[in-house]
N, C-alpha and C positions, 0 to 999 in steps of 0.2 A: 504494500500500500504506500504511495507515494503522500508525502504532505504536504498538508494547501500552503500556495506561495500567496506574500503579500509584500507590499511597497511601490515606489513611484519609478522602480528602474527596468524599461523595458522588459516587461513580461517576457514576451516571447524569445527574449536572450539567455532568460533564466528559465522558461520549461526549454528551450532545445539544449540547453545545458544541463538539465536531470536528465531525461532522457537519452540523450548521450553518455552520460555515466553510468549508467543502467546497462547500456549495451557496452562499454568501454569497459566494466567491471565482470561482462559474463553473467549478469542477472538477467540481462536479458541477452539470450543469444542469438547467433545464426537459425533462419529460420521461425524463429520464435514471431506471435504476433503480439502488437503492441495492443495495450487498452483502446476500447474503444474511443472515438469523439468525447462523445456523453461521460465514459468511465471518467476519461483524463478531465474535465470539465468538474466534474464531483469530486475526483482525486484531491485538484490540484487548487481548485477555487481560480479558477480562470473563466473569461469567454470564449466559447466558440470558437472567432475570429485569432483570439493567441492560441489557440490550443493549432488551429489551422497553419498559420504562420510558421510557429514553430515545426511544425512537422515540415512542412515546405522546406523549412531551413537544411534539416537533416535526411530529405532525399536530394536536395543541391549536393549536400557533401557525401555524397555517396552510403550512409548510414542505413536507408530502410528504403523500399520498393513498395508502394501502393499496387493493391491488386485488384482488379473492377470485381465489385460486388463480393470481395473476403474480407478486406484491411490492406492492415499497412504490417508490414513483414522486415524483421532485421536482417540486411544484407549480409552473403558470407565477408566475415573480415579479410580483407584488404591494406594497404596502404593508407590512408585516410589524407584527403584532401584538410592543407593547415586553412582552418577556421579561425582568424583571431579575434571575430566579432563574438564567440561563444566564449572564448579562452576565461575573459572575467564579468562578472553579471553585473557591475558600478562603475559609477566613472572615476571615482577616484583608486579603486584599486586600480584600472585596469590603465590610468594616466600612470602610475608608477610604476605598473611593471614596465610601459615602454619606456621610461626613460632608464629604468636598470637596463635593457634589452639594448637602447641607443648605448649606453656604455662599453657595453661589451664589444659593440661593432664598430663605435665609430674612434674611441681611442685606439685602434690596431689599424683604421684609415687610416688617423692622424699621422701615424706611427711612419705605415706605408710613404705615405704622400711628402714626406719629413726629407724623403731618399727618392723619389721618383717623380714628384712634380715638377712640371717646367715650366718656363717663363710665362706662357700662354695659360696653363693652369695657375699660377700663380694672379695672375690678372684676372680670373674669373672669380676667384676668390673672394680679392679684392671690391671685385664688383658688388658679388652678392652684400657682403658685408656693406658697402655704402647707399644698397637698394635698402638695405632693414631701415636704415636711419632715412630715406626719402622717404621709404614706404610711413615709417610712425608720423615724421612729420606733416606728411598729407592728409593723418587722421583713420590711418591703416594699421594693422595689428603686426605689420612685417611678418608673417606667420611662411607667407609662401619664399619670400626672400630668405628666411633664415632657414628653412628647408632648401632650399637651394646652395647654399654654402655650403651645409652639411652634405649635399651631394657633390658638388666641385672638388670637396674634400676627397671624396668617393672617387669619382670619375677618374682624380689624379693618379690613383693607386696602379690602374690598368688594369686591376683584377676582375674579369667581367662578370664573376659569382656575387663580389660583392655588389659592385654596382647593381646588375637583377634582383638580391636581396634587398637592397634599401628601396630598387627601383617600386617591387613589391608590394612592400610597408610604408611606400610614399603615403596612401589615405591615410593611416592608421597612424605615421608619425607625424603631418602635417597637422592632425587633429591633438595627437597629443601638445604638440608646440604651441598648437592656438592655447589650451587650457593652460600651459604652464606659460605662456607668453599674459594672457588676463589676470593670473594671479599676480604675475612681477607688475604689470603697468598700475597694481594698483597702488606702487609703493616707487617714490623714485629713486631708492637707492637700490633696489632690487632691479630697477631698469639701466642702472647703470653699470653695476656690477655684470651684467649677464654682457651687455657691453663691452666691457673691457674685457672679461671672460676671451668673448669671439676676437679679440686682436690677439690675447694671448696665444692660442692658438694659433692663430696666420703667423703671426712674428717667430713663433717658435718653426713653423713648417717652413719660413722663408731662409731662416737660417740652418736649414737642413738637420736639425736634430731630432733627431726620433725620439727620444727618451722624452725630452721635453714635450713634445708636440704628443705623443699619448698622455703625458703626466696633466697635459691644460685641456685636454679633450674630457678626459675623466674628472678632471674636478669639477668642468663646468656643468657636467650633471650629476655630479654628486650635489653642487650648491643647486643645481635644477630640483632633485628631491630634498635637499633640504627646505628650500623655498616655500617646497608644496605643504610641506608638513606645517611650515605656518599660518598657511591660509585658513582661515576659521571655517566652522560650520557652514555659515552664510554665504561664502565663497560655494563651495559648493553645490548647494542647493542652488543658489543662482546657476550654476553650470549643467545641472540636471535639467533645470525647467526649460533652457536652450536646447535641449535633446540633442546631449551630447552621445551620440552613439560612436564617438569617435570615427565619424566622418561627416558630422553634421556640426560641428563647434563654432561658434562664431566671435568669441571674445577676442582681447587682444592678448625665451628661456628666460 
């Protein structure tokens, strides 16, 4: 017996997120049919329409096969197409695990790029970095400009795995950037620091140091979660009611 869900964070991220661990777990297996409509509706204290959604979600990802007039049936296990709109059912978890995620990937860019960017990538850099600061001042969140450095970063590396990787996670971290870009513009020293941050890295990648240039990559999103963790309740709550589904965020690292 599954138990009823409640809260203002899209439903339907969080029934195809039970449901998937149900099958992810071997409770429900290959073959096996799922509760009915109406069952999961009673289960789960949902409507219809999410219990709908949801299922939609999890024949996208290869998970369960609708069968006319039996159900809905759990697919043989496979490979499993990466989901990372199910990964976390809130926005503020699921805004912190991408920027632990952006750590991982983008100080070993930095790192890269420190040792093989060139003149030409080094000007794009450049760029992006003075677009964030025309973008804010136009009354812009620079949200896509400072995603774009971070991919210049990328791009510099040559490594076409990564760049596909970031190119991938472009929604998913464009949307986190805007959330942790709204919580810093509500403080100016928090918009400053993120700031200098982004030079610290160019400066360190222009002078060709790896070490450095991972060491200013990683702090800037260590202070990026730190940042988050100061933002109050209120902060988020406002970031929910925007339906942030992390690819709908609209505020203004």
């Amino acid at each position: 017996m599954l138990s009823k869900l409640s809260g203002p964070v899209r439903l339907a991220d969080r029934v195809a997120a039970v449901l998937s661990d149900e099958i992810e777990s071997g409770r429900l297996a290959e073959g096996d049919k799922l509760p009915t409509e109406v069952e999961l509706v009673k289960q789960l204290g949902v409507s219809r329409t999410v219990v709908r959604e949801a299922v939609s979600r999890l024949r996208n990802a290869g998970l369960v096969e609708p069968r006319q007039g039996l159900g809905v049936f759990v697919m043989p296990r496979r490979t499993r197409p990466l989901d990372l709109e199910a990964e976390a059912a809130d926005t503020t978890a699921k805004v912190r695990q991408i920027v632990e995620l952006r750590r991982a990937i983008e100080g070993e860019a930095a790192s890269l790029a420190a040792t093989r960017a060139t003149p030409d990538d080094l000007a794009r850099m450049r760029q992006a970095l003075d677009g964030i600061d025309a973008a804010v001042a136009a009354g812009g969140d620079g949200a896509d400009e400072d995603l774009a450095f971070h991919r210049s970063i990328a791009e510099s590396t040559g490594n076409a795995v990564m760049v596909s990787t970031l190119r991938y996670l472009g929604e998913v971290l464009r949307s986190g950037i805007r959330v942790t870009r709204a919580n810093e513009a509500r403080r100016e020293d928090f918009f400053e620091a993120v700031r200098q941050e982004h030079h610290a890295i160019l400066a360190a990648i222009e002078a060709g140091d790896a070490d450095a240039a991972c060491t200013a990559a990683r702090r800037h999103l260590k202070h990026a979660a730190a940042r988050l963790q100061e933002a109050d309740d209120g902060f988020w709550t406002e970031t929910e009611d925007l339906d942030v589904d992390l690819g709908a965020t609209r505020p203004t690292t």
